[in-house]
N, C-alpha and C positions, 0 to 999 in steps of 0.2 A: 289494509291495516288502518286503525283511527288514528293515528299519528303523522297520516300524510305518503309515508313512503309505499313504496311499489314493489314487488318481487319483482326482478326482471332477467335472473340469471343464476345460475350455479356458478360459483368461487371458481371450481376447476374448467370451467369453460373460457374460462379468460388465462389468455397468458403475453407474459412481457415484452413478445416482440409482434404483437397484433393486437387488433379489437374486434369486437362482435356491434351488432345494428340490431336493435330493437323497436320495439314503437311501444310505447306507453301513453295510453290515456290519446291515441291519434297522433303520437307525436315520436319525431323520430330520434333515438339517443341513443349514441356511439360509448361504448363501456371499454376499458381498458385498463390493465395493471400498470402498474409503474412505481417501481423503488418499494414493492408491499403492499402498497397505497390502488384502491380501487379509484378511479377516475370515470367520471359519466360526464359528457357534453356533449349540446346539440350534434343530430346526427345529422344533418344538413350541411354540405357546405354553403355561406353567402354569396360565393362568386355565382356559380350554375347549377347550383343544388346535388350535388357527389355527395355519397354516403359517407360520412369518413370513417364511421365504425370499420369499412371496410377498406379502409386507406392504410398509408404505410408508415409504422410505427419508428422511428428512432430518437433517442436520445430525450424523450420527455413530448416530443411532438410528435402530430400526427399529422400524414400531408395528404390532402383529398385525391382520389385514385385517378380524380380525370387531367385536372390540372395542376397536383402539385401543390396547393398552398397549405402550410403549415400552420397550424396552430396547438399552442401549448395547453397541454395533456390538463394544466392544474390550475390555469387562467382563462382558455379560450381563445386567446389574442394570438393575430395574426403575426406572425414572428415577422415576414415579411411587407405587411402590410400596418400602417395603425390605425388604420381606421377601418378595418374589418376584425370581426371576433363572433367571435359562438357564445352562448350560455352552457356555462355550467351548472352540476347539477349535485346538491349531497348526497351521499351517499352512505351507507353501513353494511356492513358483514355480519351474520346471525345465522349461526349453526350450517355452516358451508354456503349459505344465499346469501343473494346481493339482492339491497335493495334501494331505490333511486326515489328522495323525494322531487317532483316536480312544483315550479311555481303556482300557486290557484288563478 
């Protein structure tokens, strides 16, 4: 699309108590509902590189499948950690698709 964003998903393939893992443009990013709201952040985690798209969803976080660390769904940031975080990513909804602009 000329606008920057990326198809990377169907609406109905995401739901509120998980994420899906993607790669866009080489690069990996974990997609997630939450409260309505489509959520897309680095799919990486920083500690050892865990997928967290495939990590475990509660309460607005997501904790990476290897070791556990959490980070929020709508900032990145390590709940337990502050000085680890992920990028976030915007995103929009268009006729059942999701799509995720990445930084240039």
């Amino acid at each position: 699309m000329h606008d920057g964003f990326v198809r990377v998903a169907a609406v109905d393939e995401l739901r509120e108590d998980g994420g899906i893992q993607r790669t866009v443009d080489d690069r990996e990013v974990g997609l997630f509902k939450f409260g309505g709201e489509v959520c897309a952040i680095d799919g990486i985690c920083p500690h050892v590189g865990g997928p967290l798209g495939e990590g475990f969803v509660d309460g607005g976080t997501v904790s990476c499948p290897l070791h556990g660390w959490p980070f929020d769904l709508r900032t990145g940031q390590c709940t337990t950690n502050p000085r680890a975080k992920v990028d976030c990513f915007e995103t929009k909804v268009e006729a059942g698709e999701v799509f995720v602009r990445l930084p240039q």
